[in-house]
N, C-alpha and C positions, 0 to 999 in steps of 0.2 A: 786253358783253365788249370789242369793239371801242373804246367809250368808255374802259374802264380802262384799255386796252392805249396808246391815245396818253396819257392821264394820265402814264403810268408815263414815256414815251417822254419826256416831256416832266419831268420829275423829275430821270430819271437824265442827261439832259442837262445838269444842273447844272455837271457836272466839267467838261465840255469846254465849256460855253457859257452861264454860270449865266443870261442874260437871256433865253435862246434862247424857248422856250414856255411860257405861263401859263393855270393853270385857277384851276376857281371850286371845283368837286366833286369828290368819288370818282367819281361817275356822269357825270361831261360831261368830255368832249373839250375839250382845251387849246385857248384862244380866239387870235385872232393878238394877235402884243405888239401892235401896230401901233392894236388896239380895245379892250383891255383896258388901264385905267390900271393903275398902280403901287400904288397907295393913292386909299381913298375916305373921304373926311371921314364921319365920323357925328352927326348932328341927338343934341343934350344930351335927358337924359330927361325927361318933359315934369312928374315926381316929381325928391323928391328922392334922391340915389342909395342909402342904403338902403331904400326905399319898392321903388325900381325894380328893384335887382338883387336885392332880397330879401335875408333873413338867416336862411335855410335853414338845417340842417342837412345839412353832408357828414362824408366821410372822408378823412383824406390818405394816400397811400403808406403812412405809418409807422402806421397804425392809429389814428389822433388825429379823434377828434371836433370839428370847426370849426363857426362860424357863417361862412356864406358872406360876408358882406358887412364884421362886424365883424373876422373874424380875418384874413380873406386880401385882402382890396381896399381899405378904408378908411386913407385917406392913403398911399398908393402907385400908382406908377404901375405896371402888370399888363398881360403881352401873355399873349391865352388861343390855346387851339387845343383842337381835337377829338380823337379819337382813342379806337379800342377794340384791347384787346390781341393778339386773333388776326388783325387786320389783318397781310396778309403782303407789301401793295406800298405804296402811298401813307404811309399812318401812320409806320414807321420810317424812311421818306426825309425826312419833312416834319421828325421829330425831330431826325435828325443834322442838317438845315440849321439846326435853332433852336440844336443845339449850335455851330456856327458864326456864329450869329449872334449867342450866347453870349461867344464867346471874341473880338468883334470889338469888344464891348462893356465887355471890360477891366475895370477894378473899378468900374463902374454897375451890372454887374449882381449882386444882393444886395443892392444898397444904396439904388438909386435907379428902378431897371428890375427888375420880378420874375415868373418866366415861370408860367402856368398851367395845367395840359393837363386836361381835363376828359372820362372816360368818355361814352361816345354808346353804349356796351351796360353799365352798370350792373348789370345782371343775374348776369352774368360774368364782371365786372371786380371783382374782389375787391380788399381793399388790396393782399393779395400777388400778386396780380398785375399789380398797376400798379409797386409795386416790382419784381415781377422784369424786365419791359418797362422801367421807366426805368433798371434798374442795367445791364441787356443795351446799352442804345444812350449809357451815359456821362451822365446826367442825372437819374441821382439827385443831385441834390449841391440843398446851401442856395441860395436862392434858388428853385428849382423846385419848385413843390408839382400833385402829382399826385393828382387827385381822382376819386370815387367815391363811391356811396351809395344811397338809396332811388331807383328811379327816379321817385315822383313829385316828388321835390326836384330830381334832375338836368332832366329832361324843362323844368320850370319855370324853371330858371336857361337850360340851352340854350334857350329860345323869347326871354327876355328877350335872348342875347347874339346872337340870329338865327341859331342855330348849327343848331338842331332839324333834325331828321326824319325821317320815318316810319318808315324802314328803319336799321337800325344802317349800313351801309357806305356810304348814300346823305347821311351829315353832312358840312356845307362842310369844305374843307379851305384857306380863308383865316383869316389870323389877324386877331384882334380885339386891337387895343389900345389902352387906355383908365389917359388920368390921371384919377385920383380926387380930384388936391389942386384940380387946373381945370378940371374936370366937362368933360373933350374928347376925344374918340377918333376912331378912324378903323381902318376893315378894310385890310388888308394881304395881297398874293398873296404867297407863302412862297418862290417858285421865282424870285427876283429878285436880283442878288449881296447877301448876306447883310452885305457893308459897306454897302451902300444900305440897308437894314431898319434896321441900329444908326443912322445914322447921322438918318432919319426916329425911330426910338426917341428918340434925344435930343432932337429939337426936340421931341417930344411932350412930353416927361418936362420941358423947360425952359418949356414955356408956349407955344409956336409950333404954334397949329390949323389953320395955312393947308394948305391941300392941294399936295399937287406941279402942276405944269401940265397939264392934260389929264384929273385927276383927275374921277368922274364924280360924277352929284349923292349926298347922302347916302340912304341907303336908310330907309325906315322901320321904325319900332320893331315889334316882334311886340308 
Protein backbone atom coordinates (compact mmCIF):
# COMPACT_ATOMS: atom_id res chain seq x y z
CA UNK A 1 0.00 0.00 0.00
CA UNK A 2 2.82 2.15 1.00
CA UNK A 3 4.37 1.53 -2.56
CA UNK A 4 1.06 2.66 -4.38
CA UNK A 5 0.65 5.47 -2.17
CA UNK A 6 4.20 7.13 -3.29
CA UNK A 7 3.43 5.97 -6.98
CA UNK A 8 0.35 7.90 -6.76
CA UNK A 9 2.31 10.77 -4.93
CA UNK A 10 4.51 10.89 -7.63
CA UNK A 11 1.81 10.95 -10.57
CA UNK A 12 -0.18 13.49 -9.35
CA UNK A 13 2.93 15.66 -8.95
CA UNK A 14 2.72 16.05 -12.55
CA UNK A 15 0.78 19.50 -12.36
CA UNK A 16 2.92 21.15 -10.12
CA UNK A 17 6.35 19.58 -11.19
CA UNK A 18 5.81 17.12 -14.23
CA UNK A 19 9.80 15.79 -13.86
CA UNK A 20 9.46 15.65 -10.09
CA UNK A 21 9.26 11.64 -9.35
CA UNK A 22 9.43 8.46 -11.58
CA UNK A 23 8.36 4.90 -11.27
CA UNK A 24 8.67 1.60 -13.04
CA UNK A 25 5.22 -0.21 -11.54
CA UNK A 26 1.86 -0.05 -9.93
CA UNK A 27 3.71 -1.94 -7.03
CA UNK A 28 7.14 0.04 -6.49
CA UNK A 29 7.83 3.16 -5.08
CA UNK A 30 9.06 6.07 -7.39
CA UNK A 31 12.78 5.72 -7.99
CA UNK A 32 14.85 9.07 -7.66
CA UNK A 33 15.05 11.08 -11.09
CA UNK A 34 18.55 11.49 -10.47
CA UNK A 35 18.85 6.88 -11.20
CA UNK A 36 16.15 6.54 -13.30
CA UNK A 37 16.74 7.58 -16.98
CA UNK A 38 14.14 9.15 -19.05
CA UNK A 39 14.07 6.54 -21.89
CA UNK A 40 15.79 3.10 -22.33
CA UNK A 41 16.81 2.02 -25.82
CA UNK A 42 15.39 -1.67 -26.65
CA UNK A 43 17.68 -4.45 -28.28
CA UNK A 44 15.58 -5.26 -32.17
CA UNK A 45 13.76 -8.63 -31.95
CA UNK A 46 16.09 -11.26 -32.57
CA UNK A 47 12.68 -12.65 -35.38
CA UNK A 48 11.23 -10.80 -37.65
CA UNK A 49 8.54 -8.44 -36.10
CA UNK A 50 5.57 -10.34 -37.05
CA UNK A 51 7.28 -13.61 -35.84
CA UNK A 52 8.04 -11.67 -32.71
CA UNK A 53 5.14 -9.60 -31.70
CA UNK A 54 2.82 -12.19 -33.19
CA UNK A 55 -0.40 -11.93 -35.18
CA UNK A 56 -2.85 -12.89 -32.40
CA UNK A 57 -6.20 -12.35 -32.33
CA UNK A 58 -7.62 -9.19 -30.23
CA UNK A 59 -10.46 -6.83 -29.86
CA UNK A 60 -10.74 -3.18 -30.04
CA UNK A 61 -12.85 -0.80 -28.02
CA UNK A 62 -15.43 -0.69 -30.92
CA UNK A 63 -15.83 -4.54 -30.83
CA UNK A 64 -13.53 -5.14 -34.03
CA UNK A 65 -11.66 -8.29 -34.37
CA UNK A 66 -7.83 -7.50 -35.19
CA UNK A 67 -4.83 -9.40 -35.92
CA UNK A 68 -2.23 -8.03 -33.54
CA UNK A 69 0.54 -7.43 -35.73
CA UNK A 70 -1.00 -7.03 -39.21
CA UNK A 71 -3.89 -4.59 -38.34
CA UNK A 72 -2.47 -2.45 -35.51
CA UNK A 73 1.55 -2.22 -35.77
CA UNK A 74 2.68 -3.18 -39.19
CA UNK A 75 4.28 0.05 -40.84
CA UNK A 76 3.44 2.42 -37.96
CA UNK A 77 5.08 3.72 -35.40
CA UNK A 78 2.93 2.68 -31.95
CA UNK A 79 3.51 3.77 -28.25
CA UNK A 80 1.73 0.84 -26.04
CA UNK A 81 0.80 1.11 -22.28
CA UNK A 82 -0.94 -1.21 -19.81
CA UNK A 83 -3.87 -0.66 -18.22
CA UNK A 84 -7.03 -2.55 -16.53
CA UNK A 85 -10.48 -0.68 -16.19
CA UNK A 86 -11.18 -0.72 -12.47
CA UNK A 87 -7.85 0.54 -11.86
CA UNK A 88 -8.69 3.70 -9.56
CA UNK A 89 -5.14 5.41 -9.13
CA UNK A 90 -2.24 4.96 -11.43
CA UNK A 91 -4.11 3.82 -14.89
CA UNK A 92 -6.38 7.00 -15.30
CA UNK A 93 -3.37 9.35 -14.28
CA UNK A 94 -0.96 7.62 -16.69
CA UNK A 95 -3.97 8.02 -19.46
CA UNK A 96 -4.66 11.71 -19.05
CA UNK A 97 -0.68 12.23 -19.39
CA UNK A 98 -0.77 10.20 -22.84
CA UNK A 99 -3.83 12.54 -23.54
CA UNK A 100 -1.30 15.26 -23.12
CA UNK A 101 1.16 13.84 -24.76
CA UNK A 102 -1.36 13.44 -27.45
CA UNK A 103 -2.27 17.06 -27.81
CA UNK A 104 1.62 18.01 -27.76
CA UNK A 105 1.96 15.97 -30.58
CA UNK A 106 -0.27 17.93 -32.90
CA UNK A 107 -1.21 16.35 -36.26
CA UNK A 108 1.49 13.17 -35.94
CA UNK A 109 -0.71 11.77 -34.01
CA UNK A 110 -3.09 9.46 -36.34
CA UNK A 111 -0.98 9.84 -38.79
CA UNK A 112 2.45 8.98 -37.99
CA UNK A 113 2.53 8.32 -33.90
CA UNK A 114 -0.49 5.86 -32.95
CA UNK A 115 -1.27 5.14 -29.20
CA UNK A 116 -2.00 1.57 -27.95
CA UNK A 117 -3.34 0.69 -24.40
CA UNK A 118 -3.72 -2.95 -23.93
CA UNK A 119 -5.83 -4.70 -21.03
CA UNK A 120 -3.46 -6.65 -18.19
CA UNK A 121 -7.27 -8.04 -16.81
CA UNK A 122 -8.76 -9.30 -20.09
CA UNK A 123 -11.06 -11.32 -18.13
CA UNK A 124 -13.10 -8.06 -17.19
CA UNK A 125 -12.14 -5.94 -19.67
CA UNK A 126 -14.72 -6.20 -22.04
CA UNK A 127 -14.71 -3.93 -25.30
CA UNK A 128 -17.34 -2.02 -23.44
CA UNK A 129 -15.41 -1.40 -21.01
CA UNK A 130 -12.53 -0.32 -22.42
CA UNK A 131 -14.80 2.12 -24.39
CA UNK A 132 -16.37 3.24 -21.44
CA UNK A 133 -12.68 3.87 -19.51
CA UNK A 134 -11.30 5.55 -22.88
CA UNK A 135 -14.44 7.83 -23.52
CA UNK A 136 -14.43 8.66 -19.47
CA UNK A 137 -10.71 9.96 -19.59
CA UNK A 138 -10.99 11.83 -23.58
CA UNK A 139 -9.31 9.02 -25.53
CA UNK A 140 -11.56 7.51 -27.36
CA UNK A 141 -10.73 9.30 -30.47
CA UNK A 142 -8.81 7.81 -33.92
CA UNK A 143 -5.58 7.12 -33.55
CA UNK A 144 -6.04 5.25 -30.11
CA UNK A 145 -6.89 1.75 -30.28
CA UNK A 146 -7.91 0.18 -26.91
CA UNK A 147 -7.45 -3.54 -26.73
CA UNK A 148 -8.75 -6.70 -25.31
CA UNK A 149 -9.33 -10.37 -25.68
CA UNK A 150 -8.62 -14.00 -24.81
CA UNK A 151 -6.22 -13.87 -22.08
CA UNK A 152 -4.08 -16.44 -23.50
CA UNK A 153 -3.48 -13.91 -26.60
CA UNK A 154 -3.07 -10.95 -24.19
CA UNK A 155 -0.85 -12.79 -21.57
CA UNK A 156 1.41 -13.67 -24.88
CA UNK A 157 1.53 -10.28 -26.60
CA UNK A 158 2.14 -8.61 -22.76
CA UNK A 159 5.41 -10.99 -22.16
CA UNK A 160 6.62 -10.19 -25.78
CA UNK A 161 6.15 -6.30 -25.07
CA UNK A 162 7.79 -7.06 -21.20
CA UNK A 163 4.75 -5.62 -19.98
CA UNK A 164 3.30 -9.08 -18.19
CA UNK A 165 2.40 -10.03 -14.76
CA UNK A 166 1.31 -12.14 -12.57
CA UNK A 167 -1.10 -10.05 -10.63
CA UNK A 168 -3.44 -7.81 -12.68
CA UNK A 169 -2.50 -4.40 -10.76
CA UNK A 170 1.22 -5.52 -10.45
CA UNK A 171 1.74 -4.54 -14.72
CA UNK A 172 4.60 -1.93 -15.54
CA UNK A 173 3.35 1.26 -16.01
CA UNK A 174 6.17 2.53 -18.46
CA UNK A 175 5.50 2.88 -21.92
CA UNK A 176 6.67 0.94 -24.76
CA UNK A 177 7.30 2.57 -28.09
CA UNK A 178 8.25 1.04 -31.04
CA UNK A 179 8.75 2.01 -34.81
CA UNK A 180 7.82 -0.82 -37.02
CA UNK A 181 8.96 0.90 -40.41
CA UNK A 182 12.89 0.74 -38.45
CA UNK A 183 12.48 -2.15 -36.37
CA UNK A 184 13.62 0.30 -33.06
CA UNK A 185 12.03 1.14 -29.77
CA UNK A 186 12.76 2.16 -26.60
CA UNK A 187 10.60 2.10 -22.96
CA UNK A 188 9.68 5.32 -21.69
CA UNK A 189 8.72 6.56 -17.91
CA UNK A 190 5.12 8.24 -18.44
CA UNK A 191 5.63 10.79 -15.44
CA UNK A 192 8.22 13.12 -17.54
CA UNK A 193 6.87 16.59 -19.14
CA UNK A 194 4.75 15.02 -21.78
CA UNK A 195 6.55 17.66 -24.37
CA UNK A 196 9.85 15.72 -23.64
CA UNK A 197 7.86 12.26 -24.58
CA UNK A 198 6.52 13.86 -28.07
CA UNK A 199 9.33 15.20 -28.63
CA UNK A 200 11.69 11.62 -28.08
CA UNK A 201 8.22 10.32 -30.07
CA UNK A 202 9.45 12.02 -33.07
CA UNK A 203 12.89 11.26 -33.24
CA UNK A 204 11.76 7.69 -32.85
CA UNK A 205 9.05 7.93 -35.47
CA UNK A 206 11.87 9.81 -37.84
CA UNK A 207 14.53 7.03 -37.56
CA UNK A 208 16.77 8.50 -34.55
CA UNK A 209 17.49 5.21 -31.91
CA UNK A 210 20.02 6.96 -30.14
CA UNK A 211 19.07 7.10 -26.41
CA UNK A 212 18.88 10.26 -24.30
CA UNK A 213 22.23 10.74 -22.03
CA UNK A 214 22.19 8.51 -19.18
CA UNK A 215 19.78 6.29 -20.65
CA UNK A 216 20.30 2.57 -19.27
CA UNK A 217 21.33 -0.44 -21.18
CA UNK A 218 18.41 -2.16 -23.27
CA UNK A 219 16.49 -4.87 -21.28
CA UNK A 220 15.96 -8.11 -22.64
CA UNK A 221 13.41 -9.64 -24.56
CA UNK A 222 10.72 -12.12 -22.63
Amino acid sequence: MKAIHALLAGLLALAANPAAAQHEGHGQPAAKAENAPATTPLAKPKRDPQAYFTDRELITQDGKKVRFYSDVLKGRMVVFNTIFTNCQDACPLITEQMTRVRASLGDSFGKEIYFVSISSDPERDTPQAMKKFAQKHKADVPGWIWLTGKKENIDHILKKLGQWSQEVESHSTQLVAWNFNTDRGRKMLPNVPPEAIAAQLRLLADGDGLPLPGAGTAPKAN
